[in-house]
MIVOLO-950888 format. One line per field, with one value per residue (C-alpha): residue number from 1; x, y, z. Coordinates in pm, 1 decimal, padded with zeros to 6 digits, always signed. Example, Ala and Ser with C-alpha at 12.3 -4.5 7.8 and 13.67 -1.06 7.14 Angstrom:
<recs>
kemar = (1;2);
east = (+01230.0;+01367.0);
north = (-00450.0;-00106.0);
up = (+00780.0;+00714.0);
</recs>
This chain:
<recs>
kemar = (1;2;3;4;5;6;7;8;9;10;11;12;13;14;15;16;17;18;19;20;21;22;23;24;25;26;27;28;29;30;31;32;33;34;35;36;37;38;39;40;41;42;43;44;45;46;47;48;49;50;51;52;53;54;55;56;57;58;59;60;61;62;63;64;65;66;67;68;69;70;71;72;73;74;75;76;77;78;79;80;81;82;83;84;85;86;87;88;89;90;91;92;93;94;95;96;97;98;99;100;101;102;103;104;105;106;107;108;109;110;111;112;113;114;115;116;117;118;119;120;121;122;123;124;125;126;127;128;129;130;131;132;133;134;135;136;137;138;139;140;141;142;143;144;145;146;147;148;149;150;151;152;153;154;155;156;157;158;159;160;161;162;163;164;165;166;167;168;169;170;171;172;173;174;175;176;177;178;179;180;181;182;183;184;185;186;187;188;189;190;191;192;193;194;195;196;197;198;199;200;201;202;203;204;205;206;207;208;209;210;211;212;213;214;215;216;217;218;219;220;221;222;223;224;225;226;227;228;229;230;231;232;233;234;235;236;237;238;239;240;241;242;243;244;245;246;247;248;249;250;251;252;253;254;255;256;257;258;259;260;261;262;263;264;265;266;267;268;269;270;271;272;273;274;275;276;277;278;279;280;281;282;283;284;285;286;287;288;289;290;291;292;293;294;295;296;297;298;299;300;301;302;303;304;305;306;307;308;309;310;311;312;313;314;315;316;317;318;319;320;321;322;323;324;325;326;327;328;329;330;331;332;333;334;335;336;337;338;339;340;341;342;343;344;345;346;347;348;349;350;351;352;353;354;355;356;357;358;359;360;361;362;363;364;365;366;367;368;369;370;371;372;373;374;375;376;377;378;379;380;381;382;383;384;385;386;387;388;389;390;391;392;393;394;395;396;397;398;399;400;401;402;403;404;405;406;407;408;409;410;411;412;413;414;415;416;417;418;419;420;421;422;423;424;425;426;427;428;429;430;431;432;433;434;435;436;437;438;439;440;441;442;443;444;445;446;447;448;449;450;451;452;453;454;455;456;457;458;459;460;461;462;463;464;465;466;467;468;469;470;471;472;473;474;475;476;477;478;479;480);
east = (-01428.4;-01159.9;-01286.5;-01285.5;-00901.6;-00828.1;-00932.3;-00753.3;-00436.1;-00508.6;-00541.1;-00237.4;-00042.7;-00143.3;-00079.2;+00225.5;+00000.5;+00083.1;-00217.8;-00311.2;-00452.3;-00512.4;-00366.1;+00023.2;+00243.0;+00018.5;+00226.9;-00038.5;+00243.6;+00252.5;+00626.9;+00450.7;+00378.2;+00011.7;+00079.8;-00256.4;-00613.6;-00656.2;-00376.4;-00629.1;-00898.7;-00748.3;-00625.6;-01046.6;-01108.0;-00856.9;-00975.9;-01346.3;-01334.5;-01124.5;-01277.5;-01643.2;-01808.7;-02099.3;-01913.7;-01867.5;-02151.1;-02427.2;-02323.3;-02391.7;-02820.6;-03112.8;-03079.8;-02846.1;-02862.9;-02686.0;-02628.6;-02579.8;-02248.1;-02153.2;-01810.2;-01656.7;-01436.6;-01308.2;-01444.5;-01809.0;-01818.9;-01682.7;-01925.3;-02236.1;-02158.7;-02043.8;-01736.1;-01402.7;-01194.6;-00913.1;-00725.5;-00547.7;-00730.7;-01001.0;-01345.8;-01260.3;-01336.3;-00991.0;-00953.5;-01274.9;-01141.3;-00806.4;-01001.9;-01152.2;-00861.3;-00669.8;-00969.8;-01009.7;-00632.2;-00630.1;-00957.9;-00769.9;-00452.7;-00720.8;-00858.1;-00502.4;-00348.6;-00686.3;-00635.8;-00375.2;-00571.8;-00797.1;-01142.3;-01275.8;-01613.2;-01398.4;-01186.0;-01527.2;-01630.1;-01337.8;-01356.7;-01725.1;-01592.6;-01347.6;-01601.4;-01864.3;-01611.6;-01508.9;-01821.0;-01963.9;-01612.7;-01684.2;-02034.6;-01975.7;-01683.3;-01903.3;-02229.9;-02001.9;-01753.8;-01950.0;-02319.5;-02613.6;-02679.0;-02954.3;-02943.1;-02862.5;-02769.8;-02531.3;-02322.7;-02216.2;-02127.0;-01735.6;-01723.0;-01469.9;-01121.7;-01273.4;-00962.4;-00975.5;-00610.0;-00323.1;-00104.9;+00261.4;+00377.8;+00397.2;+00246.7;-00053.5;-00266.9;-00558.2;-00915.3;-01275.9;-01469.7;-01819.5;-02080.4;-02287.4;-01992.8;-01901.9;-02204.0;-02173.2;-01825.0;-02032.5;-02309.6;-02047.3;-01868.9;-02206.6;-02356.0;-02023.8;-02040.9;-02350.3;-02352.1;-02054.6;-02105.4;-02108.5;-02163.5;-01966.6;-01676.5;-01719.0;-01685.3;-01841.8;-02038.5;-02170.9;-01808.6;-01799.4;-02021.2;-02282.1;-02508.1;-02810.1;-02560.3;-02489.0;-02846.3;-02951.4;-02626.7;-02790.9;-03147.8;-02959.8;-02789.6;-03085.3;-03301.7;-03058.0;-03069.6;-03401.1;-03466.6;-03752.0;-03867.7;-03524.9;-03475.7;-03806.6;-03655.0;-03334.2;-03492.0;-03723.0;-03454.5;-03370.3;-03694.2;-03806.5;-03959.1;-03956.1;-04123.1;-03815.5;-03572.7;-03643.4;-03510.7;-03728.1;-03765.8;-04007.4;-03760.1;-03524.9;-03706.4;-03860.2;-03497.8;-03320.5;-03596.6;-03574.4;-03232.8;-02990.1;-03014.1;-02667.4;-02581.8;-02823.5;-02543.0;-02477.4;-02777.6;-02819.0;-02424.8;-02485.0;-02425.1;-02721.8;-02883.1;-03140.0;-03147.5;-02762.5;-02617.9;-02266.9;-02066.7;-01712.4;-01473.4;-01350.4;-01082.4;-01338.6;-01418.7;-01755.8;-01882.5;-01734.4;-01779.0;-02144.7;-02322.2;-02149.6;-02017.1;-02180.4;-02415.3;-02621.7;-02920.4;-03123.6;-03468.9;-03567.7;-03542.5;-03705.4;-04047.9;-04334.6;-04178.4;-03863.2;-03929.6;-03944.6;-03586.6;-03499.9;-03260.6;-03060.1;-02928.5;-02626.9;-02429.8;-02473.3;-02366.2;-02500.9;-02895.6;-03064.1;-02841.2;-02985.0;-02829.1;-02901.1;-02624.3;-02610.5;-02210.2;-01957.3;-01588.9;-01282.2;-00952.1;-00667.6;-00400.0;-00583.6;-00751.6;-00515.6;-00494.5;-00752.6;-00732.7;-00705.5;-00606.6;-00682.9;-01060.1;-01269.2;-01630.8;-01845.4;-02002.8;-02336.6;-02300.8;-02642.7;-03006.6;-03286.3;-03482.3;-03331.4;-03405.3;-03755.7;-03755.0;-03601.0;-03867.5;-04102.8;-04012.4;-03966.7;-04384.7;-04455.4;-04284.7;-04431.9;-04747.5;-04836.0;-04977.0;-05194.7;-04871.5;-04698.9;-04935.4;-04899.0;-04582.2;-04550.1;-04819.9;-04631.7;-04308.9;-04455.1;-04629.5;-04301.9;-04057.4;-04265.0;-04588.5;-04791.3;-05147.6;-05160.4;-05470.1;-05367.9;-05519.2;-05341.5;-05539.2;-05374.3;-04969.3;-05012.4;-05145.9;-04926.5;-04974.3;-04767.1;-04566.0;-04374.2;-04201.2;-03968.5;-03820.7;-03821.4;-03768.3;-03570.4;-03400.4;-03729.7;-03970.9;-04264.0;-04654.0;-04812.9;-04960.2;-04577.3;-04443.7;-04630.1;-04560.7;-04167.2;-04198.9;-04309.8;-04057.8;-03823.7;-03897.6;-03870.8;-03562.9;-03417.3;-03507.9;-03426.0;-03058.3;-03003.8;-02640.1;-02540.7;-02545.6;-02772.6;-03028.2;-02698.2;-02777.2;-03148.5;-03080.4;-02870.8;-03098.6;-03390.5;-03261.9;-03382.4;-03259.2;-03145.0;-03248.8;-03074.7;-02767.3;-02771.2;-02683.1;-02900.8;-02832.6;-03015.1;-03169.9;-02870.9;-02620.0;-02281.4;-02217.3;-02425.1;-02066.0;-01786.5;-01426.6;-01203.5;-00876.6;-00658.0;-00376.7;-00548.1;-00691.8;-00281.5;-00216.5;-00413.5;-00787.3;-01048.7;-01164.3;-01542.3;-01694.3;-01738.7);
north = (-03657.3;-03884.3;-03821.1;-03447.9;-03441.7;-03691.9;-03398.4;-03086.9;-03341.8;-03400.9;-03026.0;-02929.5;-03190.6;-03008.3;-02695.7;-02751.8;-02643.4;-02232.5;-02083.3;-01758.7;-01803.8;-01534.3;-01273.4;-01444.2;-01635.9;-01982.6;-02328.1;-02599.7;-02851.7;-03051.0;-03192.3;-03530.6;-03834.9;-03882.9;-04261.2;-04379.1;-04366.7;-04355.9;-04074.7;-03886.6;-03984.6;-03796.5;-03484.5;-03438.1;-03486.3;-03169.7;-02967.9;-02877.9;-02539.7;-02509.2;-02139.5;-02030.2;-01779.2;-01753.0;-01497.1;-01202.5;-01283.8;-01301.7;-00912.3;-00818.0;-00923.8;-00758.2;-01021.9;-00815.7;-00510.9;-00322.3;-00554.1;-00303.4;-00375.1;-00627.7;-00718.4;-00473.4;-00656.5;-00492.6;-00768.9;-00745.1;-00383.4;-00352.8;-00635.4;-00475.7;-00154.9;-00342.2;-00157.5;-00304.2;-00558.2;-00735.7;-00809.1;-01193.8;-01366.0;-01647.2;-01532.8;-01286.6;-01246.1;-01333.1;-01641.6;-01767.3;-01664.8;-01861.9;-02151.0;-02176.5;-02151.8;-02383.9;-02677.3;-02578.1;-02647.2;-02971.6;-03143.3;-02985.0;-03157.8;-03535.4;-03431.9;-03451.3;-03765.4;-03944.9;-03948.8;-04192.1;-04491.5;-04721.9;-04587.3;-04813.0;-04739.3;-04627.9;-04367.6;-04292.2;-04165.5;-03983.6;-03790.2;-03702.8;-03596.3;-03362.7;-03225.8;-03142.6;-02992.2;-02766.7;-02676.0;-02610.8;-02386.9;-02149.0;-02149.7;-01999.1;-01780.8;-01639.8;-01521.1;-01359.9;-01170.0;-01127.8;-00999.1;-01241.2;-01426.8;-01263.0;-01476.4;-01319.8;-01045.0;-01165.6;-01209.1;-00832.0;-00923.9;-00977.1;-01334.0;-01439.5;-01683.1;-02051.9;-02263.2;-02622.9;-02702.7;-02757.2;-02385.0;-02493.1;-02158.6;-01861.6;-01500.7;-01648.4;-01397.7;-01472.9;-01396.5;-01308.6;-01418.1;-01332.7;-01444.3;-01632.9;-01823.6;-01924.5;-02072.1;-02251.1;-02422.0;-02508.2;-02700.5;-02825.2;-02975.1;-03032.9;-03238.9;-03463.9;-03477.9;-03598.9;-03843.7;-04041.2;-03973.5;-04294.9;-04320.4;-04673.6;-04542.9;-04331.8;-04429.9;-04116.7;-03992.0;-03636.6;-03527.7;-03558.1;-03499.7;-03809.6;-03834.6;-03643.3;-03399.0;-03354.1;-03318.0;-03102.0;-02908.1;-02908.1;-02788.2;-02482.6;-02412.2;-02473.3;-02216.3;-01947.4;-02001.3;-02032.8;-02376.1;-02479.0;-02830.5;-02928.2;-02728.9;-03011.9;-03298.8;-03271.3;-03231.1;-03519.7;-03797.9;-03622.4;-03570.0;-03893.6;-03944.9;-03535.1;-03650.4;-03850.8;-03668.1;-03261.0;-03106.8;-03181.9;-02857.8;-02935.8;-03213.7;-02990.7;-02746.8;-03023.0;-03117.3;-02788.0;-02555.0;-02491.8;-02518.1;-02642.6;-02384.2;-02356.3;-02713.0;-02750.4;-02810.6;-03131.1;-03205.4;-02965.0;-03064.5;-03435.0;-03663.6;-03878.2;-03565.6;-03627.2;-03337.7;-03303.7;-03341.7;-03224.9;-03109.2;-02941.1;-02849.0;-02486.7;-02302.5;-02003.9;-01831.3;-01801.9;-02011.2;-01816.7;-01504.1;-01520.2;-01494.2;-01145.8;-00950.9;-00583.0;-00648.5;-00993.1;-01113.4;-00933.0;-00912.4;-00624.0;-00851.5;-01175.3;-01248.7;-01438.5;-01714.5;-01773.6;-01906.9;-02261.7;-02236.6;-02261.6;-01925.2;-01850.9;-01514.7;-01344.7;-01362.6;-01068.9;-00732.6;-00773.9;-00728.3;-00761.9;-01013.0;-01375.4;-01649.5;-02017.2;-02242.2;-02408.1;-02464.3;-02673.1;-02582.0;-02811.9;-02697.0;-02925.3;-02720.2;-02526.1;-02187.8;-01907.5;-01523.2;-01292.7;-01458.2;-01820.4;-01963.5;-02334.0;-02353.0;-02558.3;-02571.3;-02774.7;-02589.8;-02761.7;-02670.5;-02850.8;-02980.3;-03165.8;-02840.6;-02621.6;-02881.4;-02838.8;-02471.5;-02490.0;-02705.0;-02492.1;-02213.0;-02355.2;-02491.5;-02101.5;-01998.6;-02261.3;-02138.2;-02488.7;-02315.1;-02596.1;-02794.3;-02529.7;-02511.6;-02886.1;-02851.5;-02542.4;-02686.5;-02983.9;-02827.8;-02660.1;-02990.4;-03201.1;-02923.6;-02773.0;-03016.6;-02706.5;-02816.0;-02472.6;-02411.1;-02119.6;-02111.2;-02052.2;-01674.8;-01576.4;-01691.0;-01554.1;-01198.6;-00946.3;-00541.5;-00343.8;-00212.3;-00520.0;-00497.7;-00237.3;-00578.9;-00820.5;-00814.7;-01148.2;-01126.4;-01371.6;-01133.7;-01238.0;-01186.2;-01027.4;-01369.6;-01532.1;-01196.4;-01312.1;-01670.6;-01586.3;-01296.5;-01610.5;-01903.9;-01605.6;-01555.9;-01949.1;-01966.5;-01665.7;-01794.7;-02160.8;-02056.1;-01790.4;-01685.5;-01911.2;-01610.1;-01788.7;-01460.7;-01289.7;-01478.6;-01404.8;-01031.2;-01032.7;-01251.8;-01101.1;-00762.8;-00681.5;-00351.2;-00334.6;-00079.4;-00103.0;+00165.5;+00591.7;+00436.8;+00195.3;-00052.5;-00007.1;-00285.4;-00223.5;-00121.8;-00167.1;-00328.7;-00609.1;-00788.2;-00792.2;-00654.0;-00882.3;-00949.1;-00605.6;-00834.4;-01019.0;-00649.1;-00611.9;-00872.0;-00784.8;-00888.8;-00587.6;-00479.9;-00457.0;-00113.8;+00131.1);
up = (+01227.6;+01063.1;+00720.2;+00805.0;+00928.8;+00580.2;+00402.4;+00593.8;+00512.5;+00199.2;+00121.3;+00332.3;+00105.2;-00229.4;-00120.1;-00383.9;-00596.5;-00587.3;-00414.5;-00568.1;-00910.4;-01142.3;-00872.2;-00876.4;-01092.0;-01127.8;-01145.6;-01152.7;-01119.0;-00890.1;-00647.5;-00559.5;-00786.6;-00873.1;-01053.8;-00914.5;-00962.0;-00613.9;-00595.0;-00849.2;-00647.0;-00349.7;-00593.4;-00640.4;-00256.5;-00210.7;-00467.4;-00342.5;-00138.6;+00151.3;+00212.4;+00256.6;+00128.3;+00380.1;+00550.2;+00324.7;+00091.7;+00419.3;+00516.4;+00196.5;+00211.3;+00345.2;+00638.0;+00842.1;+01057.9;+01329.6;+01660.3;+01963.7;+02167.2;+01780.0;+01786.2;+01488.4;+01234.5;+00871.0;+00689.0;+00832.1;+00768.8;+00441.2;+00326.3;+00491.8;+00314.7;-00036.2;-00025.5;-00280.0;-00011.5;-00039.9;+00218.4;+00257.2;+00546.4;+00585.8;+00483.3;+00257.8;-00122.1;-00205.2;+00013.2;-00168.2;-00504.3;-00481.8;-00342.5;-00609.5;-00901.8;-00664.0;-00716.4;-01067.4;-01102.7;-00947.8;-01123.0;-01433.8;-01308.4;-01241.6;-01611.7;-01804.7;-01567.7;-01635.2;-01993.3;-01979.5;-01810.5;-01958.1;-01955.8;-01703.6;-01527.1;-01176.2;-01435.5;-01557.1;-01233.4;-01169.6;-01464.3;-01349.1;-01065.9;-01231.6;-01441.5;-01197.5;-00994.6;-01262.0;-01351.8;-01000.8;-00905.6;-01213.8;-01132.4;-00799.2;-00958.2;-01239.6;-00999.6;-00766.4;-00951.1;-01321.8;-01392.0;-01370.1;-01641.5;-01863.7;-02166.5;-02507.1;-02344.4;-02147.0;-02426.4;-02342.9;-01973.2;-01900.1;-01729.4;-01522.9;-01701.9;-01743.8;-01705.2;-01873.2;-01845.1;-01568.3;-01601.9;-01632.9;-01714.1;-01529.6;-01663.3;-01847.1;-02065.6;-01884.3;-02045.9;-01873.2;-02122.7;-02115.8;-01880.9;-02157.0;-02235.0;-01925.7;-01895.4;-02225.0;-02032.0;-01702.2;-01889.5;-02152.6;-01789.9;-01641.7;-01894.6;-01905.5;-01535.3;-01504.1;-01798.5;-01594.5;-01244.6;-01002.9;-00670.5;-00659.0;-00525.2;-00218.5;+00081.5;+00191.7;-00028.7;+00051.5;+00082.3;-00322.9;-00642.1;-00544.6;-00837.6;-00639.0;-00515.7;-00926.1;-01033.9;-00730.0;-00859.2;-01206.8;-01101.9;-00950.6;-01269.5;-01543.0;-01259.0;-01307.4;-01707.6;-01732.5;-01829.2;-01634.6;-01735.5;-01727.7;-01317.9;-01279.7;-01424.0;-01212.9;-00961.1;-00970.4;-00976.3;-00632.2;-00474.8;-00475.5;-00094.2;-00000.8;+00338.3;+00442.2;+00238.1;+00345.2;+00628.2;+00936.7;+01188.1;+01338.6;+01474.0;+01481.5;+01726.4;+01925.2;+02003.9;+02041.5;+02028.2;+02452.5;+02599.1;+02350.4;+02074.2;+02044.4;+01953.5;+01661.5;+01419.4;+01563.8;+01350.6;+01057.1;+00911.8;+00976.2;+00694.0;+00840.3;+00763.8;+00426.6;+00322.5;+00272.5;-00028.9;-00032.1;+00243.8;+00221.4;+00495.6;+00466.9;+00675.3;+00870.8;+01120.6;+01031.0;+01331.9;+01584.5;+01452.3;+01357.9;+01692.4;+01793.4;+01489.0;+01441.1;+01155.8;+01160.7;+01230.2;+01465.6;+01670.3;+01442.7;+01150.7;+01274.4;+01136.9;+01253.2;+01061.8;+01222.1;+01538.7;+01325.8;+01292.7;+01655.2;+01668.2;+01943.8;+02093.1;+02087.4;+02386.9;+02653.8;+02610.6;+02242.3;+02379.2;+01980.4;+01806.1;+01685.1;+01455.3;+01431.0;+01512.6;+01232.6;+01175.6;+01382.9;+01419.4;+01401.3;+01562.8;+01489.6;+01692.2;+01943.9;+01860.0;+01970.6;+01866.4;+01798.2;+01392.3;+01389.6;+01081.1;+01195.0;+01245.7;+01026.9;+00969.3;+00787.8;+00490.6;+00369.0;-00025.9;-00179.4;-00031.7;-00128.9;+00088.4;-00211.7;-00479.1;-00387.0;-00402.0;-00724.0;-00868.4;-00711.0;-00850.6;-01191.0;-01217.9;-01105.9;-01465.6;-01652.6;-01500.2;-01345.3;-01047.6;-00883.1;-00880.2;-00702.0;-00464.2;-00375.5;-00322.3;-00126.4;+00102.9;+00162.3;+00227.0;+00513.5;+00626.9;+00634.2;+00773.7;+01000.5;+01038.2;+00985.5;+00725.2;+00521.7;+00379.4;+00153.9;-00198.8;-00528.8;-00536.1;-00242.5;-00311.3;-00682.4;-00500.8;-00602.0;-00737.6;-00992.3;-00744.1;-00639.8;-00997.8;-00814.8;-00576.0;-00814.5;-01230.0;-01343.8;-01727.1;-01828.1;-01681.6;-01475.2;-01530.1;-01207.9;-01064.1;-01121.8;-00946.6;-00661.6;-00603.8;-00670.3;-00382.5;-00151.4;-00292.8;-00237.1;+00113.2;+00188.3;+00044.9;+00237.2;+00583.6;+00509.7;+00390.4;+00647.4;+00723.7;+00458.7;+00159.9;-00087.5;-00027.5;-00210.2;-00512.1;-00510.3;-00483.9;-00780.4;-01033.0;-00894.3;-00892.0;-00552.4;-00377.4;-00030.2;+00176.9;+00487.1;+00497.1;+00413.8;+00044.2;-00022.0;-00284.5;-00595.1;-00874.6;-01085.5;-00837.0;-00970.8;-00627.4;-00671.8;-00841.6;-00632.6;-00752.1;-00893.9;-00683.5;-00721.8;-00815.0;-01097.2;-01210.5;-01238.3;-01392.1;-01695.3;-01667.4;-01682.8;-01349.6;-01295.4;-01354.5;-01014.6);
</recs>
């Protein structure tokens, strides 16, 4: 809890730094004297994301539906029916969006004052830091405002502006790029990253860019590129012990499974926790907000499945809402209001359970098959202690007709169509409410069928609209 209210200082104090990038005048500089490494060191620990984006990316998924009696807000709605918003408040697009440019601008600020010390192994590991950072804010920037990344083609896609240096000027020609090269900038930062990172210098660790926290990072990355022995070879410097290291329901259930539903968090946003990698405190609402707003997870939409993950129900007069409390909340001056600006909750960013999905996913395209089926056997053995006799014939199954859910850039023969459908389906109950199923619905080009206009495989809607003021400010607005 100390570390935690470090960090809401820390990014109070560099709120020098002018907030809304790309949308308003940007002015990277910065009032106070950074004439320290450990000054820099506490520049990085401010600039990972003060704002979540679990909130307006999880209404967006095939995991939500109509709660009777849900509490109605505009964000919810809008999200749920991918409508264009951008209003200024926590949880929002924009709020995200400047989070982001705000980091970016501070590990660019780390990036320039580094260059003056001695390159000793500690500024080493800052500049890892830096990098990773950058590389893992544009990462998040690009697959939620620009196309997915299709390879070649994506050379035609506009990207979103990657930003290597501190902005000491105001009314910058800012450019979007295109998706392909942004991701030419995130490896070119990963790559440097990861060739310096340390975990010498932390005192705690899964706050920052720990080394496994980097590589888990980097299976994530080479899986959405399409790199698969290198999404493998990430991810087996991670998974070195995935009995000990994976998230344990089971445990989970056997503890909170009855009467204590509601307090599950205490575990699942642990830093004890194994399976968590890196953790960042963002300013949200989300976990108040998620067990009664009008679309969320309901009893329609639970599957035989999810009873492993120890939901809980909304609170009475909502009669067919569920959600798994799976976020704590941090008030430093009471919660007042019907919008409270000062809540905090504890976003978990990268685990060892998606590191293993990853990999997973990876031997299915290099057609490694009995592999996969090792390992999706003993996921469910060490999560859930459930033995799972299932054979390679019957996770492969799949018919023409499933091409209409799921058609990647790389393209998938039928028996990899059906192993991704169930990797797929892991994935979207293990990260529920925390919008990773968003993701999977736009590389996968899955439609959602859940309103009078559903969303289509191509649906312009599947990339969010750019911030109205940066659209004003000159960069090309995504096409409606």
């Amino acid at each position: 809890m100390k570390y935690v209210i470090k960090i809401i200082s820390i990014i109070f104090s560099s709120l020098c730094i002018s907030c809304n990038y790309l949308d308003k005048d940007p002015d990277a500089s910065l009032n106070v004297p950074l004439n320290s490494e450990e000054k820099i060191a506490e520049l990085l620990t401010g600039a990972y994301p003060d704002a979540s984006y679990f909130p307006f990316l999880e209404p967006r998924t095939d995991n939500v539906a109509q709660r009777e009696n849900g509490v109605h807000t505009r964000l919810n709605e809008a999200m749920y029916r991918w409508e264009d918003e951008d209003q200024e408040d926590l949880d929002t697009p924009l709020h995200y969006w400047n989070s982001c440019y705000r980091g970016i601008a501070q590990a660019n600020k780390a990036l320039e004052l580094l260059a003056k010390y001695p390159k000793t192994n500690r500024v080493k590991a800052l500049y890892a830091e830096a990098f990773l950072l950058r590389a893992y804010l544009h990462f998040m920037l690009v697959n939620i405002w620009a196309e997915p990344y299709k390879g070649e083609a994506s050379k035609n896609d506009l990207g979103i502006p990657y930003l290597t240096t501190p902005e000491k000027h105001a009314l910058v020609n800012y450019n979007r790029g295109t998706v392909y090269d942004v991701y030419q900038k995130i490896e070119e930062d990963l790559k440097l990253g990861i060739t310096l990172v340390s975990d010498s210098y932390y005192s705690k660790p899964k706050f920052h860019f720990n080394k496994r926290a980097a590589y888990a990072f980097a299976s994530r990355f080479y899986l959405f590129k399409g790199e698969w022995q290198t999404v493998i070879d990430y991810a087996n410097y991670v998974l070195t012990q995935p009995k000990t290291q994976l998230r344990h329901w089971k445990a989970y259930y056997d503890e909170y499974g009855f009467n204590n539903r509601t307090h599950l968090y205490q575990q699942y946003t642990k830093t004890e926790e194994e399976a968590n990698l890196l953790i960042a405190t963002t300013q949200s609402r989300w976990t108040r907000e998620l067990p009664t707003v009008k679309y969320g997870l309901t009893t329609n939409l639970i599957n035989t499945n999810f009873s492993y993950y120890a939901p809980a129900t909304s609170p009475i007069p909502i009669y067919n809402g569920m959600y798994i409390a799976k976020f704590d909340q941090l008030s430093l001056f009471g919660s007042t209001g019907s919008k409270p600006t000062d809540l905090y909750v504890s976003n978990v960013l990268l685990t060892t359970d998606e590191v293993m999905l990853n990999r997973m996913e990876a031997y299915v395209m290099l057609k490694n098959y009995n592999q996969f089926l090792l390992e999706y056997r003993e996921y469910y053995k060490v999560k859930f202690d459930i033995t799972k006799n299932t054979t390679v014939e019957e996770l492969t199954l799949s018919t023409d007709d499933d091409y209409q859910n799921f058609s990647p850039f790389y393209g998938l023969t039928i028996r990899q169509l059906g192993a991704i459908k169930n990797i797929a389906l892991l994935r979207q109950w293990e990260f529920m409410h925390e919008g990773m199923r968003w993701l999977d619905i736009r590389r996968f080009y899955i439609p959602v069928n859940r309103t009078a206009e559903p969303l289509q495989k191509e649906d312009l809607r599947k990339v969010i609209q750019l911030p109205i003021e940066a659209i004003n400010r000159g960069l090309p607005a995504n096409p409606r």
